[in-house]
N, C-alpha and C positions, 0 to 999 in steps of 0.2 A: 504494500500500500504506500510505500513511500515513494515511487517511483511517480516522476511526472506522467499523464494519460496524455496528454497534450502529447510526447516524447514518441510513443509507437501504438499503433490501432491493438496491438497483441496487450497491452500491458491494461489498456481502458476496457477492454474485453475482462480481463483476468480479476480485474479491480471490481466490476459490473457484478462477475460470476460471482468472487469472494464478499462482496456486500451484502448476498440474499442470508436471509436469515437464518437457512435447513442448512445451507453450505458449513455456517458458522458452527450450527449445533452438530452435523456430522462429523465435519473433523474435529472437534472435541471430544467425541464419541468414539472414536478411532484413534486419539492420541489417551483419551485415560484407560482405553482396555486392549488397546493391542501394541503398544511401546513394548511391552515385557516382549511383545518378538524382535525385534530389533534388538534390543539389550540382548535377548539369549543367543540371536546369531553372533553378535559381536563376542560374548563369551567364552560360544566353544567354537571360533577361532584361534582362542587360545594356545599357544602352542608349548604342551608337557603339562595339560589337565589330568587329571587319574579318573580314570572311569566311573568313579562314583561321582562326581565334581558333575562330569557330563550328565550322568543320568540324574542327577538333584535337579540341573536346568530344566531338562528337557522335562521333567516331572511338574518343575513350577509352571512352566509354558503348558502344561498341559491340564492341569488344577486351575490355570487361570482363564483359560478358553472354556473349561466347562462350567466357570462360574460367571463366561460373561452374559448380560443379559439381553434380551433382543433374539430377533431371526437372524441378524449379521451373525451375532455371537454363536449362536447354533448351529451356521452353517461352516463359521472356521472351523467348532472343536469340530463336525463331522468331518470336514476335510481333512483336518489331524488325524482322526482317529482313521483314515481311510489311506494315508499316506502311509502311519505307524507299519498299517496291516500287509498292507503293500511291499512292505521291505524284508524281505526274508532273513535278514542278520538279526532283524529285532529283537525276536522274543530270545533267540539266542545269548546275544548280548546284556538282556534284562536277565538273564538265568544266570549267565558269568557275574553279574554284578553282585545279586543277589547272595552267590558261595561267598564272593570278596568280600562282604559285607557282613558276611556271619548271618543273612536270614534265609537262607537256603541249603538245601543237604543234594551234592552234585553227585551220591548214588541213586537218589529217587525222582532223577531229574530228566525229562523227555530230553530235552536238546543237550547235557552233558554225560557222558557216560567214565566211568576211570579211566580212561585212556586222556583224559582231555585233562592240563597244568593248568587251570582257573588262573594262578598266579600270573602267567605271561601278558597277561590281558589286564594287569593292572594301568598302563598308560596307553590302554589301545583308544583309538581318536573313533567318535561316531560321525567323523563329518569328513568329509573328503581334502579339507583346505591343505591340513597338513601332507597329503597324498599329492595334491597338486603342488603346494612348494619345492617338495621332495624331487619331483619328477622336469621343473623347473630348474631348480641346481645343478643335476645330475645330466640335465641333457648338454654338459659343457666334457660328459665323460665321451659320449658318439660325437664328436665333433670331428670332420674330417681333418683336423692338423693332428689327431692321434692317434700316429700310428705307429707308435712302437711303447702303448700303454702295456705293463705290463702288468701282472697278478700280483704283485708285489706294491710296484707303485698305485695300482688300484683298493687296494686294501690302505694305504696310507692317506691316501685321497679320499674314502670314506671316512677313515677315522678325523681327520680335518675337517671332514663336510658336518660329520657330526656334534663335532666338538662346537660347531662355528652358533650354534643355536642357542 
């Protein structure tokens, strides 16, 4: 709104739109119950959160969708909840949490059986950022000026890349 309208036909348009009164009450409505999604992606961006950390978010994001009110509010959590289901790592992942947590027993458990170290999965990431950084640094290892990378130097070049975070 501080923008001169006089200045550009886009801005008196924009200024018109944001002056109706529903505009005002919507995005009010949308910044007091759905910020916590913004906040949680910014969160488990994170990079070296522990799996419990992740699932405490994605549980609040998820506690606070079900308690927003409204048809909006009912249509995110069902979206939530139709994404959650959608992702086959999920309930897996909520079962690893669970052993790590001390509220789960991983011999009476569908998706963990004794063959499976719960423990490993203590800094495992639920979001893909860190998957894409990783795959972003590393592509400096396939670079055509390397050509006489060897197993030795690449193992050293990880432990650098890793350190570097």
């Amino acid at each position: 709104m501080s923008f001169e309208a006089t200045d550009a036909q886009s801005i008196k348009k924009a200024q018109e739109f944001l002056n109706k009164a529903n505009v005002k009450n919507e995005l009010l409505y949308i910044k007091t119950h759905f910020k916590i999604i913004a906040d949680a992606i910014e969160q488990l961006e994170t990079i070296g959160l522990k799996l419990n950390q992740s699932m405490e978010i994605v549980e609040k994001v998820y506690t606070s969708l079900k308690n927003t009110p409204g048809k909006v509010g009912e249509m995110a959590f069902q979206k939530l909840c139709s994404l959650l289901k959608k992702n086959p790592g999920y309930d897996f992942i909520c079962s690893v949490n669970n052993v790590i947590c001390g509220n789960g027993n991983a011999t009476n458990n569908t998706y963990i059986n004794e063959n499976v170290d719960c423990s490993i999965f203590n800094f495992a990431p639920i979001t893909s950022c860190d998957v894409e950084r990783t795959f972003s640094k590393l592509k400096s290892v396939l670079s055509d000026q390397r050509c006489k990378f060897t197993i030795e130097n690449l193992e050293k070049y990880i432990v650098c890349f890793c350190n570097s975070f």
